[in-house]
C-alpha positions as a LaTeX table, in Angstrom:
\begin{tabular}{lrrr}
\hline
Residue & $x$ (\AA) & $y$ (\AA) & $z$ (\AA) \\
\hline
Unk1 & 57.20 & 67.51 & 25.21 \\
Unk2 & 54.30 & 66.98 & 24.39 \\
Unk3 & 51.01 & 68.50 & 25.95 \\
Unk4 & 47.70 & 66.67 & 26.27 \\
Unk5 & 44.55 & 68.32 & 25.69 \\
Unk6 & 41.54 & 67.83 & 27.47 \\
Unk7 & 39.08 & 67.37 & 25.39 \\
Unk8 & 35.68 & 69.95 & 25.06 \\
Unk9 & 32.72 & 68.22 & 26.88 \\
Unk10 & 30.03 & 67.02 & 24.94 \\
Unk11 & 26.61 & 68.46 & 26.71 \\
Unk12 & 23.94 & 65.50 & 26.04 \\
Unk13 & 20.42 & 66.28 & 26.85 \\
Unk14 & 18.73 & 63.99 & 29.45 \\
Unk15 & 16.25 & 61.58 & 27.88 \\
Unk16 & 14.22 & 60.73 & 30.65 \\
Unk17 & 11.93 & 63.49 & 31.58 \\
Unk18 & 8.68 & 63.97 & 33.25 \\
Unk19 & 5.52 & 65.28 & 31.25 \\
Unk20 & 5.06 & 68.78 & 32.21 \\
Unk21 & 1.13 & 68.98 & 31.48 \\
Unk22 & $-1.71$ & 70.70 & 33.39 \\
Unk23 & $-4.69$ & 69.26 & 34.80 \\
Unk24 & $-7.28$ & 68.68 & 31.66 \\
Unk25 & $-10.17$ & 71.37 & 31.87 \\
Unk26 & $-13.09$ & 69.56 & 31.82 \\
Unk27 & $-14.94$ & 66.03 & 31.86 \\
Unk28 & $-14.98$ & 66.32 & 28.38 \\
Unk29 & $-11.61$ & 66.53 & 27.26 \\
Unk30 & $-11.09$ & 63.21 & 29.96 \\
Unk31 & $-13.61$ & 61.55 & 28.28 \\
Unk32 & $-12.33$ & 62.28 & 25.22 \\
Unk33 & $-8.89$ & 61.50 & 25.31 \\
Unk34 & $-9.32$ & 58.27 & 27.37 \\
Unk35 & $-11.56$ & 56.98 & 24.00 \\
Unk36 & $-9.31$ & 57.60 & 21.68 \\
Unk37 & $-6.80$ & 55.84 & 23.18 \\
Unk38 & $-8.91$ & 52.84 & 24.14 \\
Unk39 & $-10.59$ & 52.75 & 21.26 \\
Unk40 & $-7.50$ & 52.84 & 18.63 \\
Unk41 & $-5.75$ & 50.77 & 21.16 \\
Unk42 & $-8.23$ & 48.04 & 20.98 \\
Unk43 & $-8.51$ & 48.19 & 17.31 \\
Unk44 & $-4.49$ & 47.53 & 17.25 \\
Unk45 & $-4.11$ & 45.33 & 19.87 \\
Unk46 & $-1.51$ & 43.34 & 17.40 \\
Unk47 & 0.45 & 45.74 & 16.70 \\
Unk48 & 3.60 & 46.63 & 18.52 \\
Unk49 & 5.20 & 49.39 & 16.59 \\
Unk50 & 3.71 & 52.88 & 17.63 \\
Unk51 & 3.09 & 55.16 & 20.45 \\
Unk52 & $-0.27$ & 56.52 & 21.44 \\
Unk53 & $-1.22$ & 59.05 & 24.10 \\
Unk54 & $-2.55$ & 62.09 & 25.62 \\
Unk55 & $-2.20$ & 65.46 & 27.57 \\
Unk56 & 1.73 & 64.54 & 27.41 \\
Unk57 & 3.96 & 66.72 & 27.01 \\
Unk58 & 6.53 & 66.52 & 23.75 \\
Unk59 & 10.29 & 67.70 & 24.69 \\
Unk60 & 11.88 & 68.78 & 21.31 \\
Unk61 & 15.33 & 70.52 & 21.66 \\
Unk62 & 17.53 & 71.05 & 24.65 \\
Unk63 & 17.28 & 74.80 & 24.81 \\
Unk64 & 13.40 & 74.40 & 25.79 \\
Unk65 & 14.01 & 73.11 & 28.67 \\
Unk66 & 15.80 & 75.95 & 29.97 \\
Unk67 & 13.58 & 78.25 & 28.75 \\
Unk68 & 10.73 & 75.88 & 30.24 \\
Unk69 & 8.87 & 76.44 & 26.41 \\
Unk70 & 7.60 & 73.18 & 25.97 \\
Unk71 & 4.38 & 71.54 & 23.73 \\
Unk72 & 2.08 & 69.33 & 25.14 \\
Unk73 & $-0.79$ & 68.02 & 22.72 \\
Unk74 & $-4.14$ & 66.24 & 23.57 \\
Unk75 & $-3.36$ & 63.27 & 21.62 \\
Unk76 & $-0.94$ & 61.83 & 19.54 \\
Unk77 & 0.33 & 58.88 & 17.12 \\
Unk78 & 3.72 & 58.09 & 16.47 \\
Unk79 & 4.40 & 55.43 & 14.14 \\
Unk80 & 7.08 & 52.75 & 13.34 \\
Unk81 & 8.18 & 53.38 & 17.66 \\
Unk82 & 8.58 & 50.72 & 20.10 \\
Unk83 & 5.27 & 50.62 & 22.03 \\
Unk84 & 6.42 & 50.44 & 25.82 \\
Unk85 & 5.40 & 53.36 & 28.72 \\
Unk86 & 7.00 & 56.48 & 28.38 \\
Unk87 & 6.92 & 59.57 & 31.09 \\
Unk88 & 6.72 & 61.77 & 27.74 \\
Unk89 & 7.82 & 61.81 & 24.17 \\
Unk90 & 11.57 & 62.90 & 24.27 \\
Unk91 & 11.84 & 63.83 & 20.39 \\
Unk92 & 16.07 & 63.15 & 20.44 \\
Unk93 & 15.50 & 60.08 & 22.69 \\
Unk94 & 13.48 & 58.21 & 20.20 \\
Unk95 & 15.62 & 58.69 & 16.53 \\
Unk96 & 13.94 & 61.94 & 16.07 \\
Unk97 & 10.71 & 60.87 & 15.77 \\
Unk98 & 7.36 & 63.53 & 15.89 \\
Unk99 & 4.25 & 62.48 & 15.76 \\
Unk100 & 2.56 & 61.19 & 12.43 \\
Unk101 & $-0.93$ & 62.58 & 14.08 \\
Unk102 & $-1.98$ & 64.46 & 16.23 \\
Unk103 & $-5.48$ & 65.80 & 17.76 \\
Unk104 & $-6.48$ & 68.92 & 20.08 \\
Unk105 & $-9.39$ & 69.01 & 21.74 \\
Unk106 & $-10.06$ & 72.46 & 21.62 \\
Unk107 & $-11.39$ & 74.65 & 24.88 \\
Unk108 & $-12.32$ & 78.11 & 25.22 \\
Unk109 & $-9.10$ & 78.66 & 26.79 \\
Unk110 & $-6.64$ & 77.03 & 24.01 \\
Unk111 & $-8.36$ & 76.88 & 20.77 \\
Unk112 & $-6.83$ & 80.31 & 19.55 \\
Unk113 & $-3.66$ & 78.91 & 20.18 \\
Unk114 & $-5.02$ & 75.89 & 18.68 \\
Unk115 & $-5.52$ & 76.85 & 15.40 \\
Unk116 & $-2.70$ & 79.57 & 15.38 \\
Unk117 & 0.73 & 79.10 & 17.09 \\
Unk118 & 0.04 & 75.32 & 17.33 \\
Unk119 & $-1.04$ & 74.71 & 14.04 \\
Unk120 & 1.78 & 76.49 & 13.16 \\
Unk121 & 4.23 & 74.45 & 15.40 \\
Unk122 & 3.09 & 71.15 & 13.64 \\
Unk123 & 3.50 & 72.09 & 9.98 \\
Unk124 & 6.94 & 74.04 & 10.23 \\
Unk125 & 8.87 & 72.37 & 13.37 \\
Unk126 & 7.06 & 68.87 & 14.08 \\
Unk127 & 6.67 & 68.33 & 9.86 \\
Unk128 & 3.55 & 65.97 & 11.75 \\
Unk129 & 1.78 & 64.93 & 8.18 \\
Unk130 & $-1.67$ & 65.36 & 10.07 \\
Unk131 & $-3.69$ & 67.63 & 12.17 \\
Unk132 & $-6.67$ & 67.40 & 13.37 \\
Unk133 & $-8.73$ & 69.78 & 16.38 \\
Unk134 & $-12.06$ & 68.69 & 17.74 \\
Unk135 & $-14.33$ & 71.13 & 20.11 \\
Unk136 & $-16.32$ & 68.77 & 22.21 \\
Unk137 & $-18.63$ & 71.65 & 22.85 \\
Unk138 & $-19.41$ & 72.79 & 19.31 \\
Unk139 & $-18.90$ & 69.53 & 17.23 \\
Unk140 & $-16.41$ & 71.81 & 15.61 \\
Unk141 & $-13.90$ & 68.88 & 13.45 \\
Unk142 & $-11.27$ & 70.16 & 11.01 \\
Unk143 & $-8.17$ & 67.99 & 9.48 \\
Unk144 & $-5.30$ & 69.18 & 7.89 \\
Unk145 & $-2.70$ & 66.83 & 6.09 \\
Unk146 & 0.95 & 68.45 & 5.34 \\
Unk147 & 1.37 & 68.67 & 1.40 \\
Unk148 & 4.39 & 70.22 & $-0.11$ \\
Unk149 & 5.59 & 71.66 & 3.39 \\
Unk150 & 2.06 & 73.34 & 4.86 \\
Unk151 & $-1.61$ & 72.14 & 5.82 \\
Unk152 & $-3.71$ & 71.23 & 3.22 \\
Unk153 & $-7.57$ & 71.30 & 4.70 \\
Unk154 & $-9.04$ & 68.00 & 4.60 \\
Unk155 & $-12.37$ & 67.61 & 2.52 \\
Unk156 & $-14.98$ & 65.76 & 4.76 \\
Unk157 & $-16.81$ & 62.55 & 2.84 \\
Unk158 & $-20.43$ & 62.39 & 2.65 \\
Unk159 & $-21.02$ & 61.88 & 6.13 \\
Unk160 & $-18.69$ & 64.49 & 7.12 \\
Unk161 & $-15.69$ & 62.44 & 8.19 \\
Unk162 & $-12.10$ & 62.69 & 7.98 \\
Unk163 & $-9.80$ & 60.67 & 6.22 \\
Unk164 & $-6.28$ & 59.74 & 7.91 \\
Unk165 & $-3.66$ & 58.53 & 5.74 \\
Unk166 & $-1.23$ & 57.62 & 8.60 \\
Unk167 & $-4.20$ & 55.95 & 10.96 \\
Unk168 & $-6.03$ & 54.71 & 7.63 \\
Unk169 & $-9.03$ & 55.51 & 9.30 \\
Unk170 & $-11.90$ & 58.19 & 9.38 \\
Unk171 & $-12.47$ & 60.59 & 12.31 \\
Unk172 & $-15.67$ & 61.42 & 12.83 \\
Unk173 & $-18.57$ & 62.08 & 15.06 \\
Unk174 & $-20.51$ & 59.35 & 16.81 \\
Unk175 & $-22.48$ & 60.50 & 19.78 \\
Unk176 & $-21.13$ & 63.92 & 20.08 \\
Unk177 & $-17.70$ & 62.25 & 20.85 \\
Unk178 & $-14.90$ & 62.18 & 18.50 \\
Unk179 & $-14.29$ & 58.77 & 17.09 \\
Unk180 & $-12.77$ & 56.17 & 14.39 \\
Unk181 & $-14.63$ & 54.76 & 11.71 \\
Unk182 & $-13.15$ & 51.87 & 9.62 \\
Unk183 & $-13.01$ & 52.70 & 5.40 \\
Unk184 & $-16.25$ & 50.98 & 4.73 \\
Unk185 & $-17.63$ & 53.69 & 7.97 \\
Unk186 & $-18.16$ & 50.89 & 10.08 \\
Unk187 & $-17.53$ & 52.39 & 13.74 \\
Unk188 & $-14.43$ & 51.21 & 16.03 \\
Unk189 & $-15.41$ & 50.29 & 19.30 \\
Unk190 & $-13.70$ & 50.47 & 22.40 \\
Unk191 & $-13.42$ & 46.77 & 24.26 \\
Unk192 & $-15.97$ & 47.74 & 26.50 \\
Unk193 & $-18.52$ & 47.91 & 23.77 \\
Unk194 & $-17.24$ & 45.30 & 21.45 \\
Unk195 & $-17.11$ & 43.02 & 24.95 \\
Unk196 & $-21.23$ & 44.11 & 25.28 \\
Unk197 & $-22.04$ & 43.88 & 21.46 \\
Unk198 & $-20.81$ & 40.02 & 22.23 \\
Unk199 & $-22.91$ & 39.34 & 25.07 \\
Unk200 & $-25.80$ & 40.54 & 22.85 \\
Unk201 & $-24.65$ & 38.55 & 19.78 \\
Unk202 & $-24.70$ & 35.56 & 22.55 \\
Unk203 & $-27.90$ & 36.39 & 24.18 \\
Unk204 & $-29.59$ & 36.71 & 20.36 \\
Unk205 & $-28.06$ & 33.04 & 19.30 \\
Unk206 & $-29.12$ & 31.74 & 22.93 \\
Unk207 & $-32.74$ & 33.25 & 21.58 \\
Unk208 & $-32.85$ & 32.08 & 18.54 \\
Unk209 & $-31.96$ & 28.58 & 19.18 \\
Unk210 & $-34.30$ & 28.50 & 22.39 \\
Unk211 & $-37.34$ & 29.41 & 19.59 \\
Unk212 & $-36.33$ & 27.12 & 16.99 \\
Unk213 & $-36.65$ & 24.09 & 19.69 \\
Unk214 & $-40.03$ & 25.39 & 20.72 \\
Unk215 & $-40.93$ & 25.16 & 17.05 \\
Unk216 & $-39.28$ & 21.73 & 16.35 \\
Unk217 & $-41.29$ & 20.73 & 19.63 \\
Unk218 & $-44.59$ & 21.91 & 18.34 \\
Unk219 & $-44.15$ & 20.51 & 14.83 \\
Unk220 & $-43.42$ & 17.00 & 16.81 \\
Unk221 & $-46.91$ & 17.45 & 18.76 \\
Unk222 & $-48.77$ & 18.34 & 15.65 \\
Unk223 & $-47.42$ & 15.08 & 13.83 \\
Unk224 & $-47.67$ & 13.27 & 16.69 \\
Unk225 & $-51.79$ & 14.46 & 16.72 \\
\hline
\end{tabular}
C-alpha cells in the first residue's frame, strides 16, 4: 500500500503591499520630488517602459517584512518596467527589478544615513548603477555610478552637472532646485513651463506680425504720398 505524501507548502510572499513611508519633512523635499517626477515625466511622455516615483517605499525580501526593515527612497527610476500605478515597488513582484537610479534628498535628519548605510544598501544589495543625494538646503549634489561592484564618484562638467548614463541626462542645479538638463545643457521643463514658454512664443509671433503690418501700412502711406 502505498502512502501519499502531502506535499511541503510553498510560502509565497504577497505582492501587493502598501508603501510604508513617513510624512516628507519639509516643503522642500515636496517640492522637490513632485519636479522631478513632472519634469522627467513630461520629457518621456512617449515612453511606456519605466517606473518613476517618490517617498515610496521598496519591499526587497520576505524576511523584511517581518522584521518591518524596509527602504524607502526619495526618488527613483526603474527601467525596461511596465509603467502603470503601483502602491510600492515589490522587488520579487516585478522580475527582480531595483532601481537603475535613484535620488535622496538629504535632511538634517537622514543625510548620515544617506551617505552611509544607504549608500551602502544601493551598491551591495540594490546593485542600482546610480546614486545621486541632493540637500535642498546646502546645494550640496554628489553622483555616484556603480563600476566594478562599488560607487565610483561622478566628476561634475563645467557647469557642475551630473551625467546619468541610465536617464542620459544631466542633474543639475537650476534655481536652487534639483533638475534635468538635456546633453547639449538645455534645461527640461516641467509642462507647466513648457505650456507658458508657448504662450510667450505665441504672444512674441502675435507681436511681431502685429509690427510688421504697421510697417507694411506705413510704407503704403509713404508711397501713396
Amino acid at each position: 500500500m502505498t502512502l501519499l505524501q502531502t506535499p511541503p507548502e510553498i510560502s509565497c510572499p504577497p505582492t501587493d503591499l502598501w508603501s510604508d513611508e513617513p510624512p516628507l519633512e519639509s516643503d522642500l523635499h515636496l517640492q522637490q520630488i513632485i519636479l522631478l517626477l513632472t519634469c522627467l515625466d513630461w520629457l518621456w511622455q512617449e515612453r511606456n517602459h519605466y517606473y518613476a516615483s517618490g517617498n515610496l517605499t521598496i519591499y526587497y525580501n520576505e524576511q523584511q517584512l517581518k522584521q518591518r526593515d524596509f527602504c524607502g527612497t526619495d526618488f527613483f527610476v526603474v527601467l525596461g518596467t511596465e509603467k502603470r500605478p503601483r502602491k510600492s515597488w515589490v522587488v520579487w513582484g516585478e522580475e527582480g527589478k531595483y532601481p537603475n537610479v535613484i535620488i535622496e534628498v538629504l535632511s538634517d535628519s537622514t543625510a548620515n544615513v544617506d551617505r552611509t548605510q544607504k549608500k551602502e544598501l544601493y551598491q551591495n544589495t540594490f546593485r542600482t548603477p546610480e546614486y545621486f543625494w541632493f540637500d535642498p538646503n546646502t546645494l550640496e549634489l554628489e553622483g555616484w555610478s556603480l563600476i566594478e561592484g562599488e560607487y565610483q564618484k561622478i566628476q561634475p562638467n563645467e557647469k557642475d552637472y551630473l551625467w546619468s548614463k541610465q536617464l542620459n541626462l544631466y542633474l543639475g542645479i537650476f534655481e536652487d532646485k534639483l533638475r534635468y538638463f538635456l546633453a547639449d545643457g538645455q534645461l527640461v521643463p516641467s509642462a507647466q513651463e513648457s505650456a507658458l514658454q508657448e504662450r510667450v512664443e505665441k504672444q512674441q509671433e502675435t507681436l511681431a506680425k502685429e509690427q510688421a503690418e504697421i510697417q507694411l501700412d506705413l510704407e503704403r502711406k509713404r508711397s501713396e504720398n
